[in-house]
C-alpha positions in Angstrom: -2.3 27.6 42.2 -3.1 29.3 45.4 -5.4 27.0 46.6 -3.1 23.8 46.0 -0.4 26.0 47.7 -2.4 26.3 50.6 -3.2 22.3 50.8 0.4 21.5 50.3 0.9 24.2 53.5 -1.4 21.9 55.8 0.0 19.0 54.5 3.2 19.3 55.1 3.1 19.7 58.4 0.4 17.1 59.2 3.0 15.0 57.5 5.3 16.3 60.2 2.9 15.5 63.4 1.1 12.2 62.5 4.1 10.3 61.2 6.6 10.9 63.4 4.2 11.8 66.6 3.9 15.3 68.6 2.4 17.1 71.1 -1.8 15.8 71.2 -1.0 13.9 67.5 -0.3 10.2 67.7 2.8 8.4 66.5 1.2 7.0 63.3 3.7 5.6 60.8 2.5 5.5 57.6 -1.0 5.8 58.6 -0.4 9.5 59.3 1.0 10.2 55.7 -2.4 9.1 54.1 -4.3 10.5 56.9 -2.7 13.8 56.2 -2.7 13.7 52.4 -6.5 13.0 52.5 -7.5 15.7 55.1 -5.7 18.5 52.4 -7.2 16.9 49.4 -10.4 17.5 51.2 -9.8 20.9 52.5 -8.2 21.6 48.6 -11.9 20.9 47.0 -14.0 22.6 50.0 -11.9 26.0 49.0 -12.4 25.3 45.4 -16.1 24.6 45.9 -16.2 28.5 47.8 -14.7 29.9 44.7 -16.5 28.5 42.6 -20.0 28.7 44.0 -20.8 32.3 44.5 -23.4 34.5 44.1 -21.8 36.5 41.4 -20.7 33.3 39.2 -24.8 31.8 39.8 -25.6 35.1 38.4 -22.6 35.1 34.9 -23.0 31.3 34.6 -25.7 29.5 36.4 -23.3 27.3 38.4 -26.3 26.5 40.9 -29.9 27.2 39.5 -28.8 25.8 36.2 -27.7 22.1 38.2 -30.1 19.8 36.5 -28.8 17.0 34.4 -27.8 18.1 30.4 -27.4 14.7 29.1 -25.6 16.9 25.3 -23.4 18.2 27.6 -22.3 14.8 29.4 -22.2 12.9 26.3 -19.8 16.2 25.1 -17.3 15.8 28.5 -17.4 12.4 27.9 -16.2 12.2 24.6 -13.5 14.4 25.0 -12.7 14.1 28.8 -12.4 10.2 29.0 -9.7 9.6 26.4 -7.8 12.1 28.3 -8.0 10.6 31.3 -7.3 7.3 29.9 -4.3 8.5 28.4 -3.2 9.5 31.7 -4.2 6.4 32.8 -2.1 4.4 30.2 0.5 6.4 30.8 0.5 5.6 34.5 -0.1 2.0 34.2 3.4 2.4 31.6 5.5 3.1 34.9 4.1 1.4 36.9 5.0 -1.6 34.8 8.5 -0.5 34.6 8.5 -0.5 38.2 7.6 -3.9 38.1 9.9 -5.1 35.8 12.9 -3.6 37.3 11.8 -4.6 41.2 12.5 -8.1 39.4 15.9 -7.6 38.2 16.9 -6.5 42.0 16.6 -4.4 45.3 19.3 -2.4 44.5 18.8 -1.5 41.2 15.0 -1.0 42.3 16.0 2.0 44.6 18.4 3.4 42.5 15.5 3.2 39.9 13.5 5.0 42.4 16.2 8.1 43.4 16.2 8.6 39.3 12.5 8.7 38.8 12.3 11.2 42.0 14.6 13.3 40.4 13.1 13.2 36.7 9.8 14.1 39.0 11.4 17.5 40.4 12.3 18.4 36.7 9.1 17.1 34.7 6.5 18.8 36.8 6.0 22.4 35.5 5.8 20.8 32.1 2.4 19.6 32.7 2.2 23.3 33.5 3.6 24.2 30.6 1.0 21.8 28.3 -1.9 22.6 30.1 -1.0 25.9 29.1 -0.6 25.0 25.5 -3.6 23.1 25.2 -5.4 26.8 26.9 -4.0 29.1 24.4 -4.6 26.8 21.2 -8.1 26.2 22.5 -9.1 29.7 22.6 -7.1 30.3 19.1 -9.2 27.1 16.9 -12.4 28.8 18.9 -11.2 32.6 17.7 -10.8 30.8 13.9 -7.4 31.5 14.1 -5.1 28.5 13.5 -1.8 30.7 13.0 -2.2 32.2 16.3 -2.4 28.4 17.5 0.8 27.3 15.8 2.6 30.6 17.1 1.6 29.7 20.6 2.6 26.0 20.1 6.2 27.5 19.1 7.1 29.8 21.4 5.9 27.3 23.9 8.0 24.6 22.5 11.1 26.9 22.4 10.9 27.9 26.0 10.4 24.2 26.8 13.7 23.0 25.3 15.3 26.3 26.7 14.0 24.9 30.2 14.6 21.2 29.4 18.4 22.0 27.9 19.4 23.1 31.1 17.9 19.7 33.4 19.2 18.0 30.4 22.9 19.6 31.4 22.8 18.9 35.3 22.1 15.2 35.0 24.7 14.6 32.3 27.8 16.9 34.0 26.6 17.4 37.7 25.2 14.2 38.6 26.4 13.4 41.9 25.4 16.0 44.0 21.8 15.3 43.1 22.2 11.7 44.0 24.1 12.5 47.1 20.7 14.2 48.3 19.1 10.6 48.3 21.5 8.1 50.0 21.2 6.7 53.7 24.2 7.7 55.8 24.6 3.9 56.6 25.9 3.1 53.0 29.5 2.0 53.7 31.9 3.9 51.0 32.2 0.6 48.7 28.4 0.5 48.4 27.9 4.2 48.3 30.3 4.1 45.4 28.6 1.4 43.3 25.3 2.4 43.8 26.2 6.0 42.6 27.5 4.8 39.5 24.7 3.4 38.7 22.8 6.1 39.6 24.9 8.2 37.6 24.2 6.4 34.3 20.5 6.2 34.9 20.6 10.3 35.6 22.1 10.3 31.3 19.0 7.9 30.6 16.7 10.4 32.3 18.2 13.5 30.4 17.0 11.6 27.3 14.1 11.0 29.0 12.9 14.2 29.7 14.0 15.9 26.6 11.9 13.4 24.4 9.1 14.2 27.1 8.9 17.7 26.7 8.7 17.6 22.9 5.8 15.3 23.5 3.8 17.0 26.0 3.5 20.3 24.5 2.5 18.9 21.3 0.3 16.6 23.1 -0.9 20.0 25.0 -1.6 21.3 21.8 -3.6 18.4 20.0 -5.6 18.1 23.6 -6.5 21.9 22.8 -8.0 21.2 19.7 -9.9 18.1 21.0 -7.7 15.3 19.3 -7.9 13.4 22.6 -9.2 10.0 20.8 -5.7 10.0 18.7 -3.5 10.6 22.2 -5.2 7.5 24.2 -5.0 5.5 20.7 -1.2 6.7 20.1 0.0 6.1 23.8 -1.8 2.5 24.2 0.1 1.1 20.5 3.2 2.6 21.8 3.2 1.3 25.0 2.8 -2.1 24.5 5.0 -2.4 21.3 8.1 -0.6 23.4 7.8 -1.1 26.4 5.6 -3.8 28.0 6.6 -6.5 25.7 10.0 -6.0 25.0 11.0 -4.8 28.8 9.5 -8.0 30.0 10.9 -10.7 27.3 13.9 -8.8 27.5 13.6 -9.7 31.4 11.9 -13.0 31.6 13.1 -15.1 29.1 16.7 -13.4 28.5 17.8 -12.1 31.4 18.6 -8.8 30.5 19.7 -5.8 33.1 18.4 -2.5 34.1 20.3 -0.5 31.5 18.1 -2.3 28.9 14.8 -2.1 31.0 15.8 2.0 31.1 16.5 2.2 27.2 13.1 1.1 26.5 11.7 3.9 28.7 13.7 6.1 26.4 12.4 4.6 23.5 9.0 4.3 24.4 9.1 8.3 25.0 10.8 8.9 21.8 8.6 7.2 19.7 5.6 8.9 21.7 7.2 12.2 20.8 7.6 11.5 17.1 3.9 10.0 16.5 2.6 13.1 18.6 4.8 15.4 16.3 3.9 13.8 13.0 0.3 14.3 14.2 0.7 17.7 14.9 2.5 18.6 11.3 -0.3 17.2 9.7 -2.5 20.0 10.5 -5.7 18.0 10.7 -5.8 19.8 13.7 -6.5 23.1 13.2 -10.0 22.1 11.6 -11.2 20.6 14.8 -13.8 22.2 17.3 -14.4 21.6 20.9 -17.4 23.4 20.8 -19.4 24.0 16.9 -21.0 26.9 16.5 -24.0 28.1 17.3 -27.1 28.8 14.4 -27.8 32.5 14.4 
């Protein structure tokens, strides 16, 4: 956390100087926002790479004299790291295709699409703090033998969630506008200022379902991803993808001409349906028999 706050720190305000031009730094435009985002990313990993690789962890862990290739423990990464990152992948390439679709319906309903997704961005976040937390706590629980302790983590983490969630859940539906307000050019004249934020404000109640239906998925998801059940997670998001959202947002689109509210209410659906799969899962307790790592003969 430190370390990422410390890249956002110089990123921020090489943001500041390469975009908009100061001092020695060059007026770059865009440019300067990659340039800058890539110069932290890089000074992110070279701090990483001093933490990890001391002296003291060579010693505990072997970090550098222990560097030769283990193809058991490549084949192990790879069979539970790449579904995971696939299923981020998926998940991506989901959005994205929303993006797409609404873009195609119309400018305006494209940026307004935008402000809402910025928003649900601000809010969403910290769960994938949250999960990744999840998915620590159950791991060490399945590898202590101890399954209850992994469904009493699971639930206390999914009650804070909602706690957390309720509350987003209450700003977009009753206290909409002054998020939206943060968002819109001061050229707007008051007729389009007011159109656009209606329809901001009805995409803000699509986004409260949104999010809701997203936390209940990602700490279960946090938790199956604990226990290793990352195959199930790709498998789960790629069927439900393509049965709720890609196909029906773009026949909905292309060959019936329907809006943006109906583009959004597949979102919803495709997160609700992702939330229920991932809880059924989850209830069925297959589970708590799984192992990240087997043990060891005697």
């Amino acid at each position: 956390m430190v370390i990422n706050i410390c890249g956002m720190l110089v990123n921020i305000p090489l943001d500041y100087v390469l975009i908009n031009g100061w001092g020695i730094f060059p007026e770059l435009g865009i440019l300067g926002a990659a340039i800058a985002t890539v110069f932290s990313w890089f000074l992110t990993s070279i701090m990483f790479g001093f933490l990890i690789f001391t002296r003291e962890n060579d010693r505990l862990y072997g970090v550098l004299k222990q560097r030769a290739l283990d193809s058991r423990l490549l084949r192990r990464l790879l069979q539970f790291g790449l579904p995971g990152a696939l299923q981020f992948t998926a998940d991506i390439f989901t959005f994205m295709f929303f993006i797409f679709i609404v873009g195609r319906i119309g400018t305006v309903e494209l940026a307004v699409t935008n402000i809402a997704m910025s928003i649900d961005t601000l809010s969403f976040l910290p769960l994938l703090g949250i999960s990744l937390g999840t998915s620590t706590l159950v791991g060490q629980a399945l590898g202590r033998k101890n399954p209850g302790e992994a469904v009493a983590a699971t639930t206390a983490t999914m009650h804070l969630t909602i706690l957390y969630t309720l509350a987003f859940v209450l700003l977009f539906v009753l206290a909409p506008k002054p998020l939206l307000d943060l968002f819109w050019p001061a050229e707007l004249s008051p007729q389009q200022h007011a159109s656009v934020n209606a329809m901001g404000t009805v995409l803000l109640r699509f986004v409260a379902g949104f999010l809701f239906f997203d936390a209940v998925y990602m700490i279960f998801t946090g938790a199956l991803k604990g226990a290793g059940d990352t195959r199930f997670i790709l498998l789960s998001i790629a069927c439900v993808s393509i049965l709720t959202m890609l196909l029906p947002a773009y026949i909905g689109v292309e060959y019936f001409g329907l809006g943006l509210y109906y583009v959004w209410s597949c979102a919803v659906l495709f997160i609700f349906v992702l939330a229920v799969v991932t809880a059924l899962r989850y209830r069925r307790g297959k589970w708590k028999e799984m192992r990240v790592i087997e043990d060891l003969p005697a």
